[in-house]
PDB file of N, CA, C, O and CB in Angstrom:
ATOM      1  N   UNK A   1     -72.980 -90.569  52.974  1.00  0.00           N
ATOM      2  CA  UNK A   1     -72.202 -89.683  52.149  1.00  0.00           C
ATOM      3  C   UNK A   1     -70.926 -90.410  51.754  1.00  0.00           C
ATOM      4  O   UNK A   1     -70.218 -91.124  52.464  1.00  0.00           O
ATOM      5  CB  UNK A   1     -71.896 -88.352  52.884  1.00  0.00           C
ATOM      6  N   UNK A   2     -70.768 -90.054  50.364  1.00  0.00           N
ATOM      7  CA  UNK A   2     -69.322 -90.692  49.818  1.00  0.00           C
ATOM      8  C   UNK A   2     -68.191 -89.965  49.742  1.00  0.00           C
ATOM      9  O   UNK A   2     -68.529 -89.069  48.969  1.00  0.00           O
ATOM     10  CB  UNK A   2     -69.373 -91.152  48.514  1.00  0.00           C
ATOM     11  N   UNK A   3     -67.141 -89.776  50.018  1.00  0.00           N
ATOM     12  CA  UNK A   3     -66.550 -89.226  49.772  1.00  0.00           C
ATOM     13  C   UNK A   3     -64.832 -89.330  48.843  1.00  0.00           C
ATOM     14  O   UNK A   3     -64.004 -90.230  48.986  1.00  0.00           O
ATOM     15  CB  UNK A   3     -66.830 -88.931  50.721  1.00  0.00           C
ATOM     16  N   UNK A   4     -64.734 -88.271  48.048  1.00  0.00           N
ATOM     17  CA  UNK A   4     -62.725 -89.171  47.508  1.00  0.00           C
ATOM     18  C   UNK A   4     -61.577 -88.242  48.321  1.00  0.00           C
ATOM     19  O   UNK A   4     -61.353 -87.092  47.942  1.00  0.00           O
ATOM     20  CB  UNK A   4     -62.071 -88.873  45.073  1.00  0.00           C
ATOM     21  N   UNK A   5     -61.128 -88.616  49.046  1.00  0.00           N
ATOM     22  CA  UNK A   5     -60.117 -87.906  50.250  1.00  0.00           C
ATOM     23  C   UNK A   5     -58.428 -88.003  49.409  1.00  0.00           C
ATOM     24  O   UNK A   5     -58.057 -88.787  48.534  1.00  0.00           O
ATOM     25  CB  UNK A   5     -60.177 -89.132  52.145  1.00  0.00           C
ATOM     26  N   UNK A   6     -57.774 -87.026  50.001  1.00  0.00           N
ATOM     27  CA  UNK A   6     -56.587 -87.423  49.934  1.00  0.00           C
ATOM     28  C   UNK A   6     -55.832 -88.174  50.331  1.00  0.00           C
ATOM     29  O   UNK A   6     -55.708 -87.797  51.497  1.00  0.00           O
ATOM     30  CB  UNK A   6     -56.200 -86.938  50.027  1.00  0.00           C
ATOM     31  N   UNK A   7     -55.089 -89.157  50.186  1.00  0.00           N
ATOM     32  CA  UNK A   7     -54.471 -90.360  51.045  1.00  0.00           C
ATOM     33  C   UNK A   7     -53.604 -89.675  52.478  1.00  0.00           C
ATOM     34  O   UNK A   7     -52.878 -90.479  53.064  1.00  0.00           O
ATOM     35  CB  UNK A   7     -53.241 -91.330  49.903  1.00  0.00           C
ATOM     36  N   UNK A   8     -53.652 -88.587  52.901  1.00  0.00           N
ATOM     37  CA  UNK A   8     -53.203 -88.212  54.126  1.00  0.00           C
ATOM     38  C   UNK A   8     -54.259 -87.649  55.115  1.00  0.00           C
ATOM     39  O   UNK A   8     -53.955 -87.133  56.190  1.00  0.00           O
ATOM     40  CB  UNK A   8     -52.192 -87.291  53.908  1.00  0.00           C
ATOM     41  N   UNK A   9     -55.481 -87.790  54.673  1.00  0.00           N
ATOM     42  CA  UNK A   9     -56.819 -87.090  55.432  1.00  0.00           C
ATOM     43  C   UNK A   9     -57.072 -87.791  56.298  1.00  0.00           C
ATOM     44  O   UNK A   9     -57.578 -87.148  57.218  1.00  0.00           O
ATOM     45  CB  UNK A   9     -58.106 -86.876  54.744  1.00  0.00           C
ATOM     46  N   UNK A  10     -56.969 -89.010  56.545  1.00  0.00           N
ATOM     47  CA  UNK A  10     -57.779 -90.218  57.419  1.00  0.00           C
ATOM     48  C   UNK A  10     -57.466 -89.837  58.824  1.00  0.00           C
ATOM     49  O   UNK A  10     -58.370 -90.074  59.626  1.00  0.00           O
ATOM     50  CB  UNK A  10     -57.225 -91.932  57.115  1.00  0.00           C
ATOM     51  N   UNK A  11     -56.413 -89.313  59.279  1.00  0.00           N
ATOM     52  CA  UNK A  11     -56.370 -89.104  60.561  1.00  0.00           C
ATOM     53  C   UNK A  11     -57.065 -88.175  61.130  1.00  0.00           C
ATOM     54  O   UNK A  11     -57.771 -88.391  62.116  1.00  0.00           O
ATOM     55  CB  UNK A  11     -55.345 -88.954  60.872  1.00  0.00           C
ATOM     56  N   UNK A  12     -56.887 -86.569  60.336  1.00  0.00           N
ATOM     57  CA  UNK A  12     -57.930 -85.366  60.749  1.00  0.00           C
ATOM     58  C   UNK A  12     -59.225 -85.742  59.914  1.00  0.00           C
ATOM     59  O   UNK A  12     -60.110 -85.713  60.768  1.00  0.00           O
ATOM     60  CB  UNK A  12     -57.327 -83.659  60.299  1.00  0.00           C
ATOM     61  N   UNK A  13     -59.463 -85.878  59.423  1.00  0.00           N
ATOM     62  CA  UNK A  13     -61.318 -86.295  59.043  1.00  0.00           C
ATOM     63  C   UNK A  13     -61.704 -87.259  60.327  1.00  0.00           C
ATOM     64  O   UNK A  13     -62.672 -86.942  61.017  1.00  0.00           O
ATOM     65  CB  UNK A  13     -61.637 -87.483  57.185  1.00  0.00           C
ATOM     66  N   UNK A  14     -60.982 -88.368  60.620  1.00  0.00           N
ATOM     67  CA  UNK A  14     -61.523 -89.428  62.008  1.00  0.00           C
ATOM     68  C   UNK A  14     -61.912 -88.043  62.651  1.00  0.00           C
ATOM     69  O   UNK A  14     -63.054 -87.629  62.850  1.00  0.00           O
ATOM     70  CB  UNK A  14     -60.104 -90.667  63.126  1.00  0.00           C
ATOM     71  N   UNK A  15     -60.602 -87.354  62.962  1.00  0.00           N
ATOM     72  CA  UNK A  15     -61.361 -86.763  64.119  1.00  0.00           C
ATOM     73  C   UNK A  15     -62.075 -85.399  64.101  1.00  0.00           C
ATOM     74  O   UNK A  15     -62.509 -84.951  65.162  1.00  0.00           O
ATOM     75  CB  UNK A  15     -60.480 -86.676  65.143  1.00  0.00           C
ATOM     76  N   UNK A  16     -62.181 -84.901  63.261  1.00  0.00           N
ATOM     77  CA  UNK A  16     -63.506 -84.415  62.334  1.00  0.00           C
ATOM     78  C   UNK A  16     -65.124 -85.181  62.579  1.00  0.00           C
ATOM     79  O   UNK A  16     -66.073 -84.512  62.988  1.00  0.00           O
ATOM     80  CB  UNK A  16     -63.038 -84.790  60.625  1.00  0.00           C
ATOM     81  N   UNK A  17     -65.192 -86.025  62.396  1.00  0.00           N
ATOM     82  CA  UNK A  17     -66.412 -86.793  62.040  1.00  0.00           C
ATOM     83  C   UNK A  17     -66.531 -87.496  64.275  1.00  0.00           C
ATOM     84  O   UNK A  17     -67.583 -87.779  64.849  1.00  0.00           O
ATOM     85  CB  UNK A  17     -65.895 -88.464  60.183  1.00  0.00           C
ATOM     86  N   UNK A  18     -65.620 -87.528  64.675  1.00  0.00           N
ATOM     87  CA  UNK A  18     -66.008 -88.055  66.132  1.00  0.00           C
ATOM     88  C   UNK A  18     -65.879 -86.803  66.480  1.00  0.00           C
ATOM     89  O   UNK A  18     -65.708 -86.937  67.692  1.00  0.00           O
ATOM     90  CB  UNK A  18     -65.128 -89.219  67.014  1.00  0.00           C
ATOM     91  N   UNK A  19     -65.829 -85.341  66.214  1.00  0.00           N
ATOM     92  CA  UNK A  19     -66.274 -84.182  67.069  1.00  0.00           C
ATOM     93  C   UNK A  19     -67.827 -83.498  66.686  1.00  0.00           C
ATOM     94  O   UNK A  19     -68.592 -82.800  67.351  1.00  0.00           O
ATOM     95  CB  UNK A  19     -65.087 -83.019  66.889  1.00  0.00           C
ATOM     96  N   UNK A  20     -67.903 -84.061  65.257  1.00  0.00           N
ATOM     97  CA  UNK A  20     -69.155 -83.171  64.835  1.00  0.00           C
ATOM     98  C   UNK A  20     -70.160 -84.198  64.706  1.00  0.00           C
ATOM     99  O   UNK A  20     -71.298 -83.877  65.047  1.00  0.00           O
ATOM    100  CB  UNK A  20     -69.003 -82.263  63.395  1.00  0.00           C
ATOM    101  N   UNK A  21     -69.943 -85.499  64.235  1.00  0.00           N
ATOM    102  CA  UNK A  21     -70.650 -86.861  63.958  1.00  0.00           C
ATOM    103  C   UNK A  21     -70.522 -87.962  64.830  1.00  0.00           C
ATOM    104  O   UNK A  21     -70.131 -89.045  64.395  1.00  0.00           O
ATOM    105  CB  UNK A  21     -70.251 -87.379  62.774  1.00  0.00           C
ATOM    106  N   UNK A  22     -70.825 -87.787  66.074  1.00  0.00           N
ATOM    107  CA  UNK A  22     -70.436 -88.868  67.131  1.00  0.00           C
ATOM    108  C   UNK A  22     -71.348 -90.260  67.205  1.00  0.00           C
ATOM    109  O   UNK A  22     -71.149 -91.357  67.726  1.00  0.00           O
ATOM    110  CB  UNK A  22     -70.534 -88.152  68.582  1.00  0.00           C
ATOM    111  N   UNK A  23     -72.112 -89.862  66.667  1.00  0.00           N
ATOM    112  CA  UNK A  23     -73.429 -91.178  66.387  1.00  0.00           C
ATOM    113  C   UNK A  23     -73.352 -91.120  65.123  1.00  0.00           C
ATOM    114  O   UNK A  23     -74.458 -91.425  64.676  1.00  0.00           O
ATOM    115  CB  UNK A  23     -75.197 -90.974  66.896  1.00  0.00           C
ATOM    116  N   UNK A  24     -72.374 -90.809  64.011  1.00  0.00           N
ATOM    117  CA  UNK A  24     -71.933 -91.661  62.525  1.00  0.00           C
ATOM    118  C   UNK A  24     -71.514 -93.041  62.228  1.00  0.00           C
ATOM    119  O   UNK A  24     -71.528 -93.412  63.401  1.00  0.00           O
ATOM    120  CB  UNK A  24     -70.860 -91.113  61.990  1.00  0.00           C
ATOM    121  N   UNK A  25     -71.164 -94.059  61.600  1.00  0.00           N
ATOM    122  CA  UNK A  25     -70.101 -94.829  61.634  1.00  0.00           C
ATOM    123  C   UNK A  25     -69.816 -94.632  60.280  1.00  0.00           C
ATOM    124  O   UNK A  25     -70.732 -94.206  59.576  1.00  0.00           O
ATOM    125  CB  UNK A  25     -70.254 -96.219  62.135  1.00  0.00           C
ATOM    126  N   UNK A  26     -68.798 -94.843  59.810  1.00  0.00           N
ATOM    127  CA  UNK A  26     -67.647 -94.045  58.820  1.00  0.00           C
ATOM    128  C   UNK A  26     -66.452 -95.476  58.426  1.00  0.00           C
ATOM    129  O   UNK A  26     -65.834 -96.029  59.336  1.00  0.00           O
ATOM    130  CB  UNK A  26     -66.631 -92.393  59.987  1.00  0.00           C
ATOM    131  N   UNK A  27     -66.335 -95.799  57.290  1.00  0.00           N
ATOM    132  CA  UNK A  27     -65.378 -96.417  57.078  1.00  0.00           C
ATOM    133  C   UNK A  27     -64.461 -95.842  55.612  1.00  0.00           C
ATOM    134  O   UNK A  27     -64.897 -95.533  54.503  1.00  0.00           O
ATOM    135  CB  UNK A  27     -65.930 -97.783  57.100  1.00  0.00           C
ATOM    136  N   UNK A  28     -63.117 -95.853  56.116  1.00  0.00           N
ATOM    137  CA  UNK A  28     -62.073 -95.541  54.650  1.00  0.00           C
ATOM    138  C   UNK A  28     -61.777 -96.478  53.837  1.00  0.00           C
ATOM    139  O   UNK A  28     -61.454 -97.548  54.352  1.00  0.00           O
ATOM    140  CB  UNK A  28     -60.692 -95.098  54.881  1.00  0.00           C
ATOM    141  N   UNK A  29     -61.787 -96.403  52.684  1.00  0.00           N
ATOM    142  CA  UNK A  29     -61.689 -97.597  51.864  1.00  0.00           C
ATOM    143  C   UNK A  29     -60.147 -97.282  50.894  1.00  0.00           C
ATOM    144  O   UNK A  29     -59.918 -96.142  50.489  1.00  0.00           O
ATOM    145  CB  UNK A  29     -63.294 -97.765  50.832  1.00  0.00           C
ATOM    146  N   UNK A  30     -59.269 -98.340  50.637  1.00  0.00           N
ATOM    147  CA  UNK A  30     -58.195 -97.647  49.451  1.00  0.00           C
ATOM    148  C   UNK A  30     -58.462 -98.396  47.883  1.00  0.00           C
ATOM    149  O   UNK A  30     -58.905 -99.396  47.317  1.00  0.00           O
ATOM    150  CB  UNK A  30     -56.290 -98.014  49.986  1.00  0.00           C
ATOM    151  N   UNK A  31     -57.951 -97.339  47.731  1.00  0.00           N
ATOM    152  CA  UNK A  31     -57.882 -97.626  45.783  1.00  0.00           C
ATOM    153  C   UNK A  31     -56.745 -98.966  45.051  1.00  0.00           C
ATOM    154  O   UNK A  31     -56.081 -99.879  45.541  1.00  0.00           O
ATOM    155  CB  UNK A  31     -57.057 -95.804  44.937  1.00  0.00           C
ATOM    156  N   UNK A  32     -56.817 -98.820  44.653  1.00  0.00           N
ATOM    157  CA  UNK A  32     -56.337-100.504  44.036  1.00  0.00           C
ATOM    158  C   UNK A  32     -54.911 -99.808  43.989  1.00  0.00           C
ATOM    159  O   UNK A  32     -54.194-100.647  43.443  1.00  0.00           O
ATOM    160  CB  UNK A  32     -57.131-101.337  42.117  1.00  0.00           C
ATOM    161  N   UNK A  33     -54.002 -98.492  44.342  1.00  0.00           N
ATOM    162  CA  UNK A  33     -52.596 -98.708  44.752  1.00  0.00           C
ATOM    163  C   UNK A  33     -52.433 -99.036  46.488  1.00  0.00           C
ATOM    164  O   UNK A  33     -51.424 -99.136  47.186  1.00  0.00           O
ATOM    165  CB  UNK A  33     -51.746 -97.271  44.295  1.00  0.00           C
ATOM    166  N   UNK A  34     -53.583 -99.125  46.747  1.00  0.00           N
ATOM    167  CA  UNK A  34     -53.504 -99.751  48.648  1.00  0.00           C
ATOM    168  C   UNK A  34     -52.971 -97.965  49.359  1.00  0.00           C
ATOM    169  O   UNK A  34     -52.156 -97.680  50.237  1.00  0.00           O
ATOM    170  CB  UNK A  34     -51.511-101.629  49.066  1.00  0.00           C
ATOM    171  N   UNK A  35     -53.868 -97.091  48.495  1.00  0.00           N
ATOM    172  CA  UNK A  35     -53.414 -95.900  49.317  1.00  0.00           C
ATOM    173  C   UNK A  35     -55.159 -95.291  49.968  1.00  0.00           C
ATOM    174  O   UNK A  35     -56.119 -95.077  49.227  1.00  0.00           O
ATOM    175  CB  UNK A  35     -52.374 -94.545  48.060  1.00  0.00           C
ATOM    176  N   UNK A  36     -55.158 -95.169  51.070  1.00  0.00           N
ATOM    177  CA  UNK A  36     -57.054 -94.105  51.685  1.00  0.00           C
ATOM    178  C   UNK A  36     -57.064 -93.413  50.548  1.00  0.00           C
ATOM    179  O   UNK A  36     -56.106 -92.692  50.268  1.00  0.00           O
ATOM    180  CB  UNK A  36     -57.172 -92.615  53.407  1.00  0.00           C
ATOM    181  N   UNK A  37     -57.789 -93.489  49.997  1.00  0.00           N
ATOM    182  CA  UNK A  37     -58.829 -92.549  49.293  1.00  0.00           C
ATOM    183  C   UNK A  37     -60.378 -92.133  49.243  1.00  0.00           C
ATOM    184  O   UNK A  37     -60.811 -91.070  48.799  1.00  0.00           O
ATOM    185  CB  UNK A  37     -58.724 -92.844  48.324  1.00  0.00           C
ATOM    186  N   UNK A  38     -61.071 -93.112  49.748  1.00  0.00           N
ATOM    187  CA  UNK A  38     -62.379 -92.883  49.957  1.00  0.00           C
ATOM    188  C   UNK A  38     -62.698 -93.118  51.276  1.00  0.00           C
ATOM    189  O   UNK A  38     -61.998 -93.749  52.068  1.00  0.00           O
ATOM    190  CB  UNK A  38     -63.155 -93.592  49.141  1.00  0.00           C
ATOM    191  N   UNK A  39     -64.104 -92.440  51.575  1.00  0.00           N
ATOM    192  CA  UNK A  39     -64.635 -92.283  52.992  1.00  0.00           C
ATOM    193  C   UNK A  39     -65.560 -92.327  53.095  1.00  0.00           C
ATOM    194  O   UNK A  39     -65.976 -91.242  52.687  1.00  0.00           O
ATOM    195  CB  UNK A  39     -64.483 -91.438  53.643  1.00  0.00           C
ATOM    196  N   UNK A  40     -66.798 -93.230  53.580  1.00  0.00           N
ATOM    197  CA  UNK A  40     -67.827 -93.487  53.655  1.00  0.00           C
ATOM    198  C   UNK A  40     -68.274 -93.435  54.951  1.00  0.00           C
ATOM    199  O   UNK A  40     -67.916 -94.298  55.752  1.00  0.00           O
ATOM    200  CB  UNK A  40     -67.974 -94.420  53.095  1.00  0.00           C
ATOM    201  N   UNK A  41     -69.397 -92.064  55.433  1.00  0.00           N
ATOM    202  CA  UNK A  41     -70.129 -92.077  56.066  1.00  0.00           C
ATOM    203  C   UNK A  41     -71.436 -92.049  56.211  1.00  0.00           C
ATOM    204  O   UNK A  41     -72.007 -91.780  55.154  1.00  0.00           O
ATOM    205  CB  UNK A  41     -69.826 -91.680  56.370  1.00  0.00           C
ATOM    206  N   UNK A  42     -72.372 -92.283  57.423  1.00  0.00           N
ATOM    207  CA  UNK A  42     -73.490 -93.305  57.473  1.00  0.00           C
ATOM    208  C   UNK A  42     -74.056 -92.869  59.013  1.00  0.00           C
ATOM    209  O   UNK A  42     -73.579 -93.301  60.063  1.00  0.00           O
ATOM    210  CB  UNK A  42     -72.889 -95.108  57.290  1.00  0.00           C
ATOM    211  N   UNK A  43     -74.973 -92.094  58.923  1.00  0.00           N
ATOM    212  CA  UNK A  43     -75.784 -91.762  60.341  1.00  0.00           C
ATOM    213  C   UNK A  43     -77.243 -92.283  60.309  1.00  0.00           C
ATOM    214  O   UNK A  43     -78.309 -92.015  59.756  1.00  0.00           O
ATOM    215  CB  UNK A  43     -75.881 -90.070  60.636  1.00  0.00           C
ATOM    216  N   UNK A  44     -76.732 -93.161  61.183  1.00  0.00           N
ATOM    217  CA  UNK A  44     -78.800 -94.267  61.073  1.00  0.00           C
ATOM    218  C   UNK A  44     -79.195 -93.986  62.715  1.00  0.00           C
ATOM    219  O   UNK A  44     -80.308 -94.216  63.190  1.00  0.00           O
ATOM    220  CB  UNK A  44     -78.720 -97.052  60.715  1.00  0.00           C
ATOM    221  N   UNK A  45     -78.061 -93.451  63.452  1.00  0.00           N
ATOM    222  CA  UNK A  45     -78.739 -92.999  64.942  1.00  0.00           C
ATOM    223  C   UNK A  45     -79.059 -91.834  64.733  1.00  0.00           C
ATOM    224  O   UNK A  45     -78.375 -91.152  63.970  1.00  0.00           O
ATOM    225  CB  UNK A  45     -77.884 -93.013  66.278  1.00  0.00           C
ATOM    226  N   UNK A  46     -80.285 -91.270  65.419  1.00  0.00           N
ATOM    227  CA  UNK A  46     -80.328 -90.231  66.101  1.00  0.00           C
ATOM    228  C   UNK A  46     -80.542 -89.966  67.190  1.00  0.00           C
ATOM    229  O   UNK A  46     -80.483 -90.903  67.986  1.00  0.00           O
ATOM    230  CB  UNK A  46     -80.791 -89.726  65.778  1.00  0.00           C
ATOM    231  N   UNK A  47     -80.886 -88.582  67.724  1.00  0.00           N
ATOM    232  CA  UNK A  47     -80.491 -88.114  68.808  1.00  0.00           C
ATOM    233  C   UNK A  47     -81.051 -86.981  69.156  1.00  0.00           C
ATOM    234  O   UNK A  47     -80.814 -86.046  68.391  1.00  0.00           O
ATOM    235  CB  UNK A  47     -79.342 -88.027  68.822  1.00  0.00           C
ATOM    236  N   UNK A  48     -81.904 -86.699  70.316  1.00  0.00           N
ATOM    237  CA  UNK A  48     -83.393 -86.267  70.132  1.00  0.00           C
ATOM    238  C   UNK A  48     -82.496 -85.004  71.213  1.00  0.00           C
ATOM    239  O   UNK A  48     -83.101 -84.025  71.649  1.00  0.00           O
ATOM    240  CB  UNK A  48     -85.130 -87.546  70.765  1.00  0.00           C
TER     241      UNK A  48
END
């Protein structure tokens, strides 16, 4: 999943995604002013 975040989300989404998505890995990416804006997560584990 892709996502476009607000440049102040990165801290509560982390911990968003490690309470509900603990076997996700997730990386934030910034926009060409060097501010978080995007969020890319990625669940290839599962969990029976």
């Amino acid at each position: 999943m892709f996502f476009e975040i607000g440049e102040k989300m990165e801290e509560s989404l982390t911990e968003l995604i490690k309470k509900y998505l603990p076997l996700a890995s997730y990386e934030f990416h910034k926009d060409i002013y060097n501010r978080t804006r995007f969020l890319y997560v990625r669940n290839d584990k599962y969990e029976d």
